[in-house]
Structures are given as structure tokens and as C-alpha cells.
MDTraj code that builds the backbone (N, CA, C; nanometers):
import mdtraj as md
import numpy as np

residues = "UNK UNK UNK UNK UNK UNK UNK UNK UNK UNK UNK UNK UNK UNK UNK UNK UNK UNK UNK UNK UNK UNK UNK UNK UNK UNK UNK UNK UNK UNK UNK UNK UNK UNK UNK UNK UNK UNK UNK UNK UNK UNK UNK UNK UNK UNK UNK UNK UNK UNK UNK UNK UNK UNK UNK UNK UNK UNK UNK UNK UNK UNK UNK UNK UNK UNK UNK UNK UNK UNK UNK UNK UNK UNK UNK UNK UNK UNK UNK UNK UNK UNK UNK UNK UNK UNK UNK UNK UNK UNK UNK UNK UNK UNK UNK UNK UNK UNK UNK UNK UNK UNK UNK UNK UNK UNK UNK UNK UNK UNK UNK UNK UNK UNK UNK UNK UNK UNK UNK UNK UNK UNK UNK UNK UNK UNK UNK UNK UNK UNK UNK UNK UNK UNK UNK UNK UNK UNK UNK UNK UNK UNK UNK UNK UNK UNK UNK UNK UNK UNK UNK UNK UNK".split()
xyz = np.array([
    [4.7339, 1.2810, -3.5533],
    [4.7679, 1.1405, -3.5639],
    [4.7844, 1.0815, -3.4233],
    [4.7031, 0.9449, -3.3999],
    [4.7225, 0.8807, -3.2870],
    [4.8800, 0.8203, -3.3006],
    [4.9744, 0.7790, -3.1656],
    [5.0900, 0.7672, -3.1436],
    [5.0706, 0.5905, -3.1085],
    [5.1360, 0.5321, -3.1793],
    [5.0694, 0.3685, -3.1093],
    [5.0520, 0.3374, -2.9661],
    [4.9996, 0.3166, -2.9023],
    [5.0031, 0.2520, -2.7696],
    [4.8630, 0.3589, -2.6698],
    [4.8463, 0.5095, -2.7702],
    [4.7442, 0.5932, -2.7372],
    [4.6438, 0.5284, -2.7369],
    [4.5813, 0.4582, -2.8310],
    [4.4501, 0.3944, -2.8081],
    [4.4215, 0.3231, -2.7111],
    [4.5051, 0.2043, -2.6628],
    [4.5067, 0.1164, -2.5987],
    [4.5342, 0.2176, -2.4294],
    [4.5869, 0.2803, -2.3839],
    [4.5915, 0.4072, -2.3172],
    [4.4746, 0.4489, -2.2792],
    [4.3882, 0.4923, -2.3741],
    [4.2724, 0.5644, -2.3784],
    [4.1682, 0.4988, -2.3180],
    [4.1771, 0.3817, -2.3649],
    [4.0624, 0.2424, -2.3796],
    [4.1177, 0.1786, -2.2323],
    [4.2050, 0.1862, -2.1455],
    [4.2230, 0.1601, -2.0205],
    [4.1539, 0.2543, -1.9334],
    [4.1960, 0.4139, -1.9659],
    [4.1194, 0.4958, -1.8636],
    [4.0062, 0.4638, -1.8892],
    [3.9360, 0.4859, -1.9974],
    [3.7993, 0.4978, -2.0108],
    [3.7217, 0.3916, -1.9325],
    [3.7690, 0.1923, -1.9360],
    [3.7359, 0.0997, -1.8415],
    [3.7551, 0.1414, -1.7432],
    [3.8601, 0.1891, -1.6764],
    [3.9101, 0.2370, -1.5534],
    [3.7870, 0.3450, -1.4513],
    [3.7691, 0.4113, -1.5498],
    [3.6430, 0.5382, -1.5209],
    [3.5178, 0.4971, -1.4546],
    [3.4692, 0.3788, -1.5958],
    [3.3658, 0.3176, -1.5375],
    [3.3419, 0.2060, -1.4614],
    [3.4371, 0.0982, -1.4492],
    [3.4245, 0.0196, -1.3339],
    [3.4785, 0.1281, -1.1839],
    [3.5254, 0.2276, -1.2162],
    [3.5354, 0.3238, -1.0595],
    [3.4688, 0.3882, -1.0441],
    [3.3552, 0.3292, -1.0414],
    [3.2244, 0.4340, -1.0097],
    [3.1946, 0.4086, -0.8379],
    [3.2740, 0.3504, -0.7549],
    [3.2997, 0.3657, -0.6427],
    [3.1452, 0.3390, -0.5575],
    [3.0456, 0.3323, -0.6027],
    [2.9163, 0.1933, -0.5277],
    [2.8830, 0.0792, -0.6136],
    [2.7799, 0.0560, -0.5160],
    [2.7267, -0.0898, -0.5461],
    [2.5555, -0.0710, -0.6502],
    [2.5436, -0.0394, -0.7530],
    [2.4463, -0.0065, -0.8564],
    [2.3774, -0.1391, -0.9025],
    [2.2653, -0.1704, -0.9211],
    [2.1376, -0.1700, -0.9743],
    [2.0937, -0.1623, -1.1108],
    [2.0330, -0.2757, -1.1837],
    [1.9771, -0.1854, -1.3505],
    [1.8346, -0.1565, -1.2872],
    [1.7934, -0.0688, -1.3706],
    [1.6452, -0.0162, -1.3420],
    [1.5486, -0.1262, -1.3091],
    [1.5364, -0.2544, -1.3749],
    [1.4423, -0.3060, -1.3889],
    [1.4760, -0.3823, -1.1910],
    [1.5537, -0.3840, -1.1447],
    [1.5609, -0.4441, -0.9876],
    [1.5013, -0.3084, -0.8821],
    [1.3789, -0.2757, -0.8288],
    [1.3585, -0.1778, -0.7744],
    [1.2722, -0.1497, -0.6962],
    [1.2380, -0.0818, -0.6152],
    [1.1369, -0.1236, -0.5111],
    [0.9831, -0.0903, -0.5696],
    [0.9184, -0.1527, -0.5064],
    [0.8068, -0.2478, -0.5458],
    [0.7460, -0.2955, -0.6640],
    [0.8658, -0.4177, -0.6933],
    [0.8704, -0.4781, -0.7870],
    [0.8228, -0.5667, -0.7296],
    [0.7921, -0.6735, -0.8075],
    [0.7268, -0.8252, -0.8244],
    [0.8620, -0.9772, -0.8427],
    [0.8972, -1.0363, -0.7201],
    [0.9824, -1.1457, -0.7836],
    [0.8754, -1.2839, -0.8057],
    [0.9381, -1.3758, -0.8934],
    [0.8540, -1.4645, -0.9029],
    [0.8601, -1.5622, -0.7716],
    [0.7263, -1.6057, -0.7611],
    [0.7657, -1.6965, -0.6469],
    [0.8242, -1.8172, -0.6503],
    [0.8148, -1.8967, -0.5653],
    [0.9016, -1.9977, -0.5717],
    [0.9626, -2.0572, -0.6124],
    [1.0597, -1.9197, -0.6782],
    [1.2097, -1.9622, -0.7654],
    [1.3032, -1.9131, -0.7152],
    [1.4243, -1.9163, -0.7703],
    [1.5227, -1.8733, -0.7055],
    [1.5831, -1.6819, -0.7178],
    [1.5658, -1.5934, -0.6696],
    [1.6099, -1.4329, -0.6978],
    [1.6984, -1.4525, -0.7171],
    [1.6970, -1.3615, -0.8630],
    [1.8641, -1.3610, -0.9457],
    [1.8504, -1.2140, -0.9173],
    [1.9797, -1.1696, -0.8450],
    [2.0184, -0.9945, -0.8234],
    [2.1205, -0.9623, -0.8763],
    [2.1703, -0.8649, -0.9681],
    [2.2703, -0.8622, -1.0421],
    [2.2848, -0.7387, -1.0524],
    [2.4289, -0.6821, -1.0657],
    [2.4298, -0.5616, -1.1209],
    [2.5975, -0.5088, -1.1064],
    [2.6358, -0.3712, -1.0761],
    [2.7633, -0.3778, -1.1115],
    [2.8286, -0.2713, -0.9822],
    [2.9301, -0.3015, -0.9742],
    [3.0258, -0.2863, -0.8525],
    [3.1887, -0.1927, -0.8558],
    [3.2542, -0.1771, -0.7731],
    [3.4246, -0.1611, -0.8355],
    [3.4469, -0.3107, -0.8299],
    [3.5329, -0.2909, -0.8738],
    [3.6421, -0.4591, -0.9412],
    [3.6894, -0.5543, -0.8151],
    [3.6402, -0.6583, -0.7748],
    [3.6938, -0.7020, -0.6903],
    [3.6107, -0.7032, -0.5680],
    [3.5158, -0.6113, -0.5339],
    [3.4515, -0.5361, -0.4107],
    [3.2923, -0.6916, -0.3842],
    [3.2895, -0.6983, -0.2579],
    [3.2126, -0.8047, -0.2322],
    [3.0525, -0.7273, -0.2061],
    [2.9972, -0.8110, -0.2438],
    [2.8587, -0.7783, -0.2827],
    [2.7438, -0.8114, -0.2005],
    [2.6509, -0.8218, -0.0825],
    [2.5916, -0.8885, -0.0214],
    [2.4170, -0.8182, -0.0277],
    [2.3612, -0.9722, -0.0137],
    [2.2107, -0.9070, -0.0564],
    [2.1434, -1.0447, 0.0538],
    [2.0406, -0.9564, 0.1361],
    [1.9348, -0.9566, 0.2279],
    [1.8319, -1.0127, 0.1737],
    [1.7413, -1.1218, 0.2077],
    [1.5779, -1.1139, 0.2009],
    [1.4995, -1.2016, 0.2869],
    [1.3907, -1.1446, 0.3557],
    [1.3749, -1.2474, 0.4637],
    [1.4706, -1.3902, 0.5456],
    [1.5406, -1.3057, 0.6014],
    [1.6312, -1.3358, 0.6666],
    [1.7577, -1.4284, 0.6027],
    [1.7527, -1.4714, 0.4368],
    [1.8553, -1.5021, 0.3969],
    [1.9786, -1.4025, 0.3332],
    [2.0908, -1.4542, 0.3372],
    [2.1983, -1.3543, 0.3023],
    [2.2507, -1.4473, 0.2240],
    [2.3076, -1.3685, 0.1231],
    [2.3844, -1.4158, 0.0143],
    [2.5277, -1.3045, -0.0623],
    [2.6309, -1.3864, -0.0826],
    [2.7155, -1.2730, -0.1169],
    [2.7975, -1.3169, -0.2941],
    [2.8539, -1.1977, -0.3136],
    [2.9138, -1.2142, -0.4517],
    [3.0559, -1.1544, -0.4707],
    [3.1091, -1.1290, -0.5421],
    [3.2459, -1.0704, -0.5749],
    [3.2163, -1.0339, -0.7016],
    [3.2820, -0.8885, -0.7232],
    [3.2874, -0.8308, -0.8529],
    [3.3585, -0.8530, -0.9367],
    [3.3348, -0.9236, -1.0820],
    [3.4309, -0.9667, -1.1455],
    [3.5177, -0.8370, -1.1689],
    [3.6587, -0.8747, -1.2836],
    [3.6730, -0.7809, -1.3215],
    [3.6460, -0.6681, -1.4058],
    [3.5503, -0.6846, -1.4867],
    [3.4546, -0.5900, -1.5324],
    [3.3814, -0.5034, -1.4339],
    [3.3293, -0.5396, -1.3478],
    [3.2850, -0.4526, -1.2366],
    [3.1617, -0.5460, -1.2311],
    [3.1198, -0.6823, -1.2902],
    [2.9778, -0.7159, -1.2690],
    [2.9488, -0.7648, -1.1263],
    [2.8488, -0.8017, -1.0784],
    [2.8400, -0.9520, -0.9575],
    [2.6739, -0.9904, -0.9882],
    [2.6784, -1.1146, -0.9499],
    [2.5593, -1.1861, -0.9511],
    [2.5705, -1.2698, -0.8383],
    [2.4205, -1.2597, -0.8204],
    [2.3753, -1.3664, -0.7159],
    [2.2632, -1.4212, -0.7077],
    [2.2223, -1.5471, -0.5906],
    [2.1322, -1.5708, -0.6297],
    [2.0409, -1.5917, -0.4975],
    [1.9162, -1.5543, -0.4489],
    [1.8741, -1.5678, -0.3084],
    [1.7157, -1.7044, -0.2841],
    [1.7347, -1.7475, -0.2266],
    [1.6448, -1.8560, -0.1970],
    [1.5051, -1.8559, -0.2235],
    [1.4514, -1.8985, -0.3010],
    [1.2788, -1.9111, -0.3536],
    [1.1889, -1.8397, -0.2392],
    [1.1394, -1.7919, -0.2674],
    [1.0116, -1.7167, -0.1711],
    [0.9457, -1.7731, -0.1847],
    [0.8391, -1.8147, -0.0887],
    [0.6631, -1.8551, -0.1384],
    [0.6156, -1.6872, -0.1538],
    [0.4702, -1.7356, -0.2073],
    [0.4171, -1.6278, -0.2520],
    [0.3421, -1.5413, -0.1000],
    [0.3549, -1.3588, -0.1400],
    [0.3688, -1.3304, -0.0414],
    [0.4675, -1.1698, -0.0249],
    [0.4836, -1.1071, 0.0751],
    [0.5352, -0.9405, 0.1002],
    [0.4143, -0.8902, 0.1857],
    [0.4458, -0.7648, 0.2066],
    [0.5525, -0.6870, 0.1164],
    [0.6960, -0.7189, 0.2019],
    [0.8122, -0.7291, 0.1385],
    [0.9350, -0.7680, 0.1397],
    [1.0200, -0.6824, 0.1560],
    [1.1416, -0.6312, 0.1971],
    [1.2735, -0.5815, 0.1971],
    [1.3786, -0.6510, 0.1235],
    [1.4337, -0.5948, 0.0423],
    [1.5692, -0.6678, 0.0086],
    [1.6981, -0.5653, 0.0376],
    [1.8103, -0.5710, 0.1140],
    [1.9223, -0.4710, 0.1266],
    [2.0211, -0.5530, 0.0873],
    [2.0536, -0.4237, -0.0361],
    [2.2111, -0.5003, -0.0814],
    [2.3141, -0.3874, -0.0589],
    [2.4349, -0.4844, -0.0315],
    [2.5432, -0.4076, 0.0762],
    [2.6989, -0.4226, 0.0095],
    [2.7097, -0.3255, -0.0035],
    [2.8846, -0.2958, -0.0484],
    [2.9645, -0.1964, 0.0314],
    [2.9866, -0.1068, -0.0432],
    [3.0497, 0.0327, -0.0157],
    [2.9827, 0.1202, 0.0074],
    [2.7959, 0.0825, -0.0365],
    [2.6826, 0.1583, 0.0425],
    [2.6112, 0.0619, -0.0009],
    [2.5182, 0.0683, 0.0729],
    [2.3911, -0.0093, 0.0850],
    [2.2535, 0.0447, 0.0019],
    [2.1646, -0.0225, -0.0625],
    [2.0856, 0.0309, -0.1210],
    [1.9419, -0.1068, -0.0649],
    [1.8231, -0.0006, -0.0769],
    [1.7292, -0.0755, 0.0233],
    [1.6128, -0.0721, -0.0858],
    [1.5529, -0.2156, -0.1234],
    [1.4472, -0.2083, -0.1853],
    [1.3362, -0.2942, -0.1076],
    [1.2357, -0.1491, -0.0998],
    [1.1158, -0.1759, 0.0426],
    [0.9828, -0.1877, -0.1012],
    [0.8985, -0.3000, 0.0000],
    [0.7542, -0.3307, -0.0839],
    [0.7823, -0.3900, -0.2040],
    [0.8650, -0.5038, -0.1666],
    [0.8744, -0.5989, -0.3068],
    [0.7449, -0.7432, -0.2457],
    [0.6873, -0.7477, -0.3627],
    [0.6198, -0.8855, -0.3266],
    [0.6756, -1.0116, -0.3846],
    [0.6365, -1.1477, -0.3864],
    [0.6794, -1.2372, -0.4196],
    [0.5458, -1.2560, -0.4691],
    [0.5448, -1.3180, -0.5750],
    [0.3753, -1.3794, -0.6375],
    [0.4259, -1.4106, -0.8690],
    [0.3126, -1.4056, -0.9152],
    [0.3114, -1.4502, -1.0073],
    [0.3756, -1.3329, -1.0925],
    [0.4707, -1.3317, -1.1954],
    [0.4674, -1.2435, -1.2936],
    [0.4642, -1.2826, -1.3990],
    [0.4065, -1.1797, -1.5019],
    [0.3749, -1.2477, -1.6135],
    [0.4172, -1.1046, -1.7624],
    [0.4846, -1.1708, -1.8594],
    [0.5480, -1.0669, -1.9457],
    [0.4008, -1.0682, -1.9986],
    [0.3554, -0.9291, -2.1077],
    [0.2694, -0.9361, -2.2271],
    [0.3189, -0.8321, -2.2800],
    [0.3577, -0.8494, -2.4244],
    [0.3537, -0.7665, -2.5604],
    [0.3188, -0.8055, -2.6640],
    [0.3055, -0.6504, -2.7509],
    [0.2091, -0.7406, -2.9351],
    [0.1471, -0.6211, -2.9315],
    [0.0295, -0.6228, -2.8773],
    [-0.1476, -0.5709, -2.9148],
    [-0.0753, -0.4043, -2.8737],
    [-0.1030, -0.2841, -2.9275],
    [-0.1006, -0.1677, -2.8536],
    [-0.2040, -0.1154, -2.7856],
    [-0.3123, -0.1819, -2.7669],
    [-0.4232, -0.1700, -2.7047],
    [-0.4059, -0.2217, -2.5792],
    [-0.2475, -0.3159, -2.5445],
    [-0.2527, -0.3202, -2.4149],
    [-0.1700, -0.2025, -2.3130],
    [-0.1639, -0.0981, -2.3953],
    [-0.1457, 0.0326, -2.3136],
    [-0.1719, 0.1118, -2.2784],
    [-0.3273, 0.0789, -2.3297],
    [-0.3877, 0.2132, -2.3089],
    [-0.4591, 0.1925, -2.1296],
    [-0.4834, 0.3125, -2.0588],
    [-0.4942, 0.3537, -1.9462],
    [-0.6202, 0.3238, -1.9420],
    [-0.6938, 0.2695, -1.8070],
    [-0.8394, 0.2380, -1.7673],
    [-0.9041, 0.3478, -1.8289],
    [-0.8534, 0.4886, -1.7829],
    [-0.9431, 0.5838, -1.8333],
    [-0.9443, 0.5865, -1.9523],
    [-0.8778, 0.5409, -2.0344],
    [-0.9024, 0.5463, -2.1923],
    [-0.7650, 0.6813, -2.2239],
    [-0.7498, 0.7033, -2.3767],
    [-0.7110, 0.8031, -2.3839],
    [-0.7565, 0.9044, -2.4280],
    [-0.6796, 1.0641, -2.4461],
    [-0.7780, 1.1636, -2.4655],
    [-0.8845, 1.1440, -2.6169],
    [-1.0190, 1.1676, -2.5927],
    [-1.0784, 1.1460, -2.6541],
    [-1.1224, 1.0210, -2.7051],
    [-1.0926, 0.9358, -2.6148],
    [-1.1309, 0.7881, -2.6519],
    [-1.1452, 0.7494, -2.5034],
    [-1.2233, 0.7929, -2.4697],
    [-1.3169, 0.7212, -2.3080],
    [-1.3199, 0.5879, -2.3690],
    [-1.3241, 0.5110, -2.1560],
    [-1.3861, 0.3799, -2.1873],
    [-1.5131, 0.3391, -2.1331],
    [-1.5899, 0.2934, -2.1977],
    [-1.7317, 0.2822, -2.0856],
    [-1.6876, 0.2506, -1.9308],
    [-1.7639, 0.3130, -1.8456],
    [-1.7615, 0.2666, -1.7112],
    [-1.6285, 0.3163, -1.6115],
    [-1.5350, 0.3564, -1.6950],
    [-1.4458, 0.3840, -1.6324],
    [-1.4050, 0.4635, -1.5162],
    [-1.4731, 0.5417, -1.5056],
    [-1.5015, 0.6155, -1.4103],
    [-1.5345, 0.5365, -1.2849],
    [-1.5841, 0.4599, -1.3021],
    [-1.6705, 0.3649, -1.1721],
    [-1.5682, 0.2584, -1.1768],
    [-1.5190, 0.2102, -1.2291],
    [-1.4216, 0.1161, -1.2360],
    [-1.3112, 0.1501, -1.1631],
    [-1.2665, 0.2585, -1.1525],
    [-1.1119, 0.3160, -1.1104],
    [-1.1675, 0.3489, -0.9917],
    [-1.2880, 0.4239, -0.9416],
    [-1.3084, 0.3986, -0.8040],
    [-1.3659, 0.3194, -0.6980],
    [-1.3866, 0.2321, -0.7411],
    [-1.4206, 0.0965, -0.7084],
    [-1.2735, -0.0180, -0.7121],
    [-1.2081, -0.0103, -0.7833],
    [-1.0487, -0.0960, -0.7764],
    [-1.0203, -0.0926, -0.6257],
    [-0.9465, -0.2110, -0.6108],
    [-0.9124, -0.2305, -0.4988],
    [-0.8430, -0.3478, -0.5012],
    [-0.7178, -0.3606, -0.5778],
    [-0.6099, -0.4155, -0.6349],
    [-0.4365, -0.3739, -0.5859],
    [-0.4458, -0.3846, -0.4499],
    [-0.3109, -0.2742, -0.3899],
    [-0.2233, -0.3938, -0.4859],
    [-0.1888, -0.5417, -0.4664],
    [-0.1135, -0.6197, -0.5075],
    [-0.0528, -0.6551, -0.6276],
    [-0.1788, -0.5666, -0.7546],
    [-0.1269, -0.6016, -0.8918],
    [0.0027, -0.4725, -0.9364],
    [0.0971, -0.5485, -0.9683],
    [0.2014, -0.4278, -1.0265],
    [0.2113, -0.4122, -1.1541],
    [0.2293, -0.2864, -1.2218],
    [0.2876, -0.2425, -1.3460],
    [0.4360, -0.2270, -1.3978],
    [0.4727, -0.2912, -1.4634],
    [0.6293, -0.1786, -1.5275],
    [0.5959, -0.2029, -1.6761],
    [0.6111, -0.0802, -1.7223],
    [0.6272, -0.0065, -1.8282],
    [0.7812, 0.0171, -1.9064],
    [0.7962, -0.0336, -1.9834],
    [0.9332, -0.0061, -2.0516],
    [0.9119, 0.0972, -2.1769],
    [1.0219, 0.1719, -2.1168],
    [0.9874, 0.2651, -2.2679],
    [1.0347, 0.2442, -2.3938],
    [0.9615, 0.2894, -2.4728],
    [0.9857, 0.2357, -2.6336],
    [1.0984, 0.2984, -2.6791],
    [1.2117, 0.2637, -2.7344],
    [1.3261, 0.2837, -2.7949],
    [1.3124, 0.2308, -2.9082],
    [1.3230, 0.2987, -3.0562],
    [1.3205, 0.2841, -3.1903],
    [1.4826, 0.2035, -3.2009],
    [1.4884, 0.1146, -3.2864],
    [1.6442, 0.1144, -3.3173],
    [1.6472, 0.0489, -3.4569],
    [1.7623, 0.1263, -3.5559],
    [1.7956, -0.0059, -3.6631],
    [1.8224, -0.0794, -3.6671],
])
top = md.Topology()
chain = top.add_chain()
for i, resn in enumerate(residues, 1):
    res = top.add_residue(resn, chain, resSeq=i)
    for name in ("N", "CA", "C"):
        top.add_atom(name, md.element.get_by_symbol(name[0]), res)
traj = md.Trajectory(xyz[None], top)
């Protein structure tokens, strides 16, 4: 049997635990050589200890944040024209450095599952030409991210 006041106890360390994760963290999708859109404004976000000030770099602008008390911070850094490859360093209690970001167009697509399949085709399902296609590319600028599929009810 829980004792009253145990839960509430429990449910403090446990917040406690994870906003003291003691750096300055990142979600996956912010990472080096990624794609920001251009000439909008960079939204950088992610999570911190409680309180701890947040600062983020990009062509020569600086911008800073404070960690709420949840541990979040957000910020926001000045429109790029289109253009990189880029540096962004964001700075707390350590610094984390994301090299070969460009600024240019991005664009979401989902639906079709045919838009995953690989130039080369997959096994047993070649694509014409492909072969000559992939060595002939010469596309350093176009980027990929891939999210992985998670089933959920």
C-alpha cells in the first residue's frame, strides 16, 4: 500500500531526474546537415536544466533563451537567405555544434509508399537506368530525412 504523500514524492524525483539531465539537448529532427527554410525565421528548441540560459549562433547572429521550468527553451534566429553550408553552435553547460546546415527550400511529402523506395529500386524490383543515374547524380545540395515508421493505436 502506497502511504499518502508517496506518490506525489515519487512524481517529484522522477521530474527532478529528468529536467537534471545536466546539458543543453536537441530533438533529433535539429541536426547537422539539415535544411532550414530560407527566409524565415529559425525556430531552435529543445531542453535544458531548469532555469539554465540557452544561447544559439548562426552567421554571426546570437540569440539567447532561459529554461523554463520544465526544462524547455526556445528561440528564435534571424531569416537566412538561401544558401550554406552553415554552422549553428548552441551553448549552455556544453556546447553542441551543428556543421553543414544549408538554408534553401524545404518541402514535407507523404501518402504514396512508392515515395520510398531507393533510386536503385528494391531487392528484386530494379529501376530502369539506375545504375547510370546514381553515377551520373551530382546533387551534393538536395537533403533527405527519413522518419521512422512507428505503428500506434
Amino acid at each position: 500500500m502506497i502511504k499518502p504523500g508517496t506518490l506525489s514524492y515519487c512524481f517529484l524525483v522522477a521530474i527532478s531526474a529528468v529536467a537534471a539531465n545536466g546539458e543543453v539537448r536537441l530533438p533529433k529532427l535539429l541536426s547537422s546537415h539539415m535544411v532550414i527554410e530560407r527566409d524565415r525565421p529559425v525556430h531552435l528548441w529543445g531542453w535544458a536544466d531548469v532555469n539554465e540560459t540557452v544561447t544559439a549562433m548562426l552567421n554571426g547572429a546570437t540569440q539567447s533563451s532561459t529554461a523554463d521550468r520544465y526544462g524547455h527553451w526556445s528561440l528564435y534566429l534571424p531569416p537566412q537567405a538561401a544558401g550554406g553550408p552553415f554552422e549553428i553552435k548552441i551553448s549552455g553547460s556544453n556546447q553542441i555544434v551543428l556543421s553543414d546546415v544549408l538554408s534553401g527550400d524545404v518541402w514535407f511529402a507523404s501518402g504514396q509508399s512508392n515515395m520510398e523506395m531507393p533510386l536503385a529500386g528494391f531487392p528484386g524490383a530494379a529501376i530502369k537506368n539506375s545504375a547510370a543515374e546514381i553515377s551520373q547524380a551530382n546533387q551534393p545540395a538536395i537533403r533527405l530525412l527519413l522518419v521512422q515508421k512507428k505503428a500506434s493505436a
